[in-house]
C-alpha positions as CSV (number, residue, x, y, z in Angstrom):
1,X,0.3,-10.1,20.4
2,X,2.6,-7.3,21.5
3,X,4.0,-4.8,19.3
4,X,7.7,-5.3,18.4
5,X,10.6,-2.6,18.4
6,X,13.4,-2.5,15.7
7,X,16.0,-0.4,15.1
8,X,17.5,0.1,11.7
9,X,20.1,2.1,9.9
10,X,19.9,4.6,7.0
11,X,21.5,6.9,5.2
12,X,19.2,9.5,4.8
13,X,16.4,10.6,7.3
14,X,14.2,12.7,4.5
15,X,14.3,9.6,2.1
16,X,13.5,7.6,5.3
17,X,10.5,9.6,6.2
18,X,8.8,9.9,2.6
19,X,9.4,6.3,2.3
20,X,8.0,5.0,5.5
21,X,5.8,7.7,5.8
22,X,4.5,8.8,2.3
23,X,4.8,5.4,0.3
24,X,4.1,2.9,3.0
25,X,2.2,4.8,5.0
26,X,3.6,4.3,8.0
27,X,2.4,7.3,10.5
28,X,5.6,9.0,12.1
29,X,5.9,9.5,15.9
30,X,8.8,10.5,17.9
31,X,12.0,12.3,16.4
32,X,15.0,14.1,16.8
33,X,18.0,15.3,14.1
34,X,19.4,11.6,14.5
35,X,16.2,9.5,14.4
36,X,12.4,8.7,13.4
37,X,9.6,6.4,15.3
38,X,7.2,5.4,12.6
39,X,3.9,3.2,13.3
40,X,4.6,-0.2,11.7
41,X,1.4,-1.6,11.2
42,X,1.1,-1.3,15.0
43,X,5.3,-2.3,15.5
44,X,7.6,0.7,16.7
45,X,10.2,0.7,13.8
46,X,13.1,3.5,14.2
47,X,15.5,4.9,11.8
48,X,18.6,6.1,13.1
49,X,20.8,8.2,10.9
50,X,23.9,6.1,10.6
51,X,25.1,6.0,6.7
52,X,28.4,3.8,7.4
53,X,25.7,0.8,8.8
54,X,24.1,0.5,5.5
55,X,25.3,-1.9,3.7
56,X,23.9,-4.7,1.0
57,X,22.9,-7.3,2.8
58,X,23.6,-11.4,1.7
59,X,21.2,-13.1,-0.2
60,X,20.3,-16.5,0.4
61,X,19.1,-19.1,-2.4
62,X,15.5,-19.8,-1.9
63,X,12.7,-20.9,-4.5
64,X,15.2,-19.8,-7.1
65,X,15.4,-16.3,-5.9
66,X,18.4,-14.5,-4.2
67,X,16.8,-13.2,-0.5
68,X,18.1,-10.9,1.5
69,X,19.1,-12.6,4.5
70,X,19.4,-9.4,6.5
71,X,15.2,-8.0,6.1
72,X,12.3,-7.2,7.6
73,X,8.8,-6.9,7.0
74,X,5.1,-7.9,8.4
75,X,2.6,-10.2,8.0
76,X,-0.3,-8.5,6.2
77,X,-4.0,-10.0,5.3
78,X,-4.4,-11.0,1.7
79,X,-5.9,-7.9,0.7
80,X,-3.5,-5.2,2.6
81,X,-0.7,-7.4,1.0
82,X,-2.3,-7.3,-2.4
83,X,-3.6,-3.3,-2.2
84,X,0.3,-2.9,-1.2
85,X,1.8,-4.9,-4.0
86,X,-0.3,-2.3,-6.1
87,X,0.6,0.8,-4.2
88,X,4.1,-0.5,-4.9
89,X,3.8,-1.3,-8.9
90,X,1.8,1.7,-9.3
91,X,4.8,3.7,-7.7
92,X,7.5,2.0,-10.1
93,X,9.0,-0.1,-7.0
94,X,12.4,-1.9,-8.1
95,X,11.4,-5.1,-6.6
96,X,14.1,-7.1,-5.3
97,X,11.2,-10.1,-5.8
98,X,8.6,-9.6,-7.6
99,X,5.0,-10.2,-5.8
100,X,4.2,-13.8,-6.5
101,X,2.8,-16.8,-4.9
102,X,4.5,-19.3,-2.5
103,X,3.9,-22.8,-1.7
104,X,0.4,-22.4,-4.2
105,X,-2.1,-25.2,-3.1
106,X,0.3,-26.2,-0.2
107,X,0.6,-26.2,3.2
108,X,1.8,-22.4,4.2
109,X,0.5,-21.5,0.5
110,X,2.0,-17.2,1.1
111,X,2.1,-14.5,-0.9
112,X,5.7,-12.7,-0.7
113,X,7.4,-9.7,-1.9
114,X,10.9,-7.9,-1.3
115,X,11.8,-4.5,-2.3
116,X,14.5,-2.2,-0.7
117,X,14.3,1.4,1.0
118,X,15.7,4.2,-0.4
119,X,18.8,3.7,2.3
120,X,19.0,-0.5,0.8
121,X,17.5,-2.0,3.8
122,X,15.4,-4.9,2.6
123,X,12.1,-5.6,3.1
124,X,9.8,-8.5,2.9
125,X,6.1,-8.2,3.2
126,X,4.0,-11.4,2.6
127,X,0.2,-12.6,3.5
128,X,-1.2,-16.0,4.0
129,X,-3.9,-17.8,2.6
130,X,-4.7,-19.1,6.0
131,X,-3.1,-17.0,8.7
132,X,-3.8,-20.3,11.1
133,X,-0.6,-22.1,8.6
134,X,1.9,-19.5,9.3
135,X,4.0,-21.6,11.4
136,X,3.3,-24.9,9.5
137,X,5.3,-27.5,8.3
């Protein structure tokens, strides 16, 4: 699979960097006074300073939860996901959804969790059960 390059806006490059960097441990590359590279889980991700681009982003009904419709996230195996959802509780992360359990003893049964950065981009890390499902119906 090749690695996949987004760009993103935030408000703030230091909160940007000890978030990526320091709480999910995202190893930073490349940077100037207007931007940051930072190691994805093998994805280029960039944050470019651009405070007037942040904005809340829509949520969308699904499972009874209100998602972000503007995030982004990864696919992690069950136990990154899980050692994250940790890392993340242990750190007092607001979640936007809690960790939990999708589709349990279904087809695509996922484990799912939002949160926002510092700058209110939202996030969605999940992990499946069976990484051959994630495109099932």
């Amino acid at each position: 699979m090749q690695p996949f390059h987004l760009a993103f806006p935030v408000t703030d490059l230091d909160q940007a960097r000890a978030f990526y960097g320091n709480v999910l441990g995202c190893a930073e590359g490349r940077s100037s006074p207007h931007w940051i590279d930072f190691d994805f889980y093998g994805h280029q991700i960039v944050a470019h300073l651009s405070p007037d681009e942040c904005k809340p982003a829509g949520t969308s009904a699904v499972d009874g939860h209100g998602v972000p419709v503007r995030h982004f996230g990864v696919v992690l195996a069950m136990d990154q996901w899980e050692a994250l959802a940790a890392k993340l509780k242990a750190a007092n992360t607001q979640f936007v959804i809690e960790p939990y359990i999708r589709f349990k003893g279904e087809v695509g049964e996922q484990a799912t969790m939002f949160f926002h950065d510092p700058c209110g981009n939202a996030l969605e890390f999940k992990a499946f059960k069976d990484i051959g499902q994630l495109f099932a119906k």
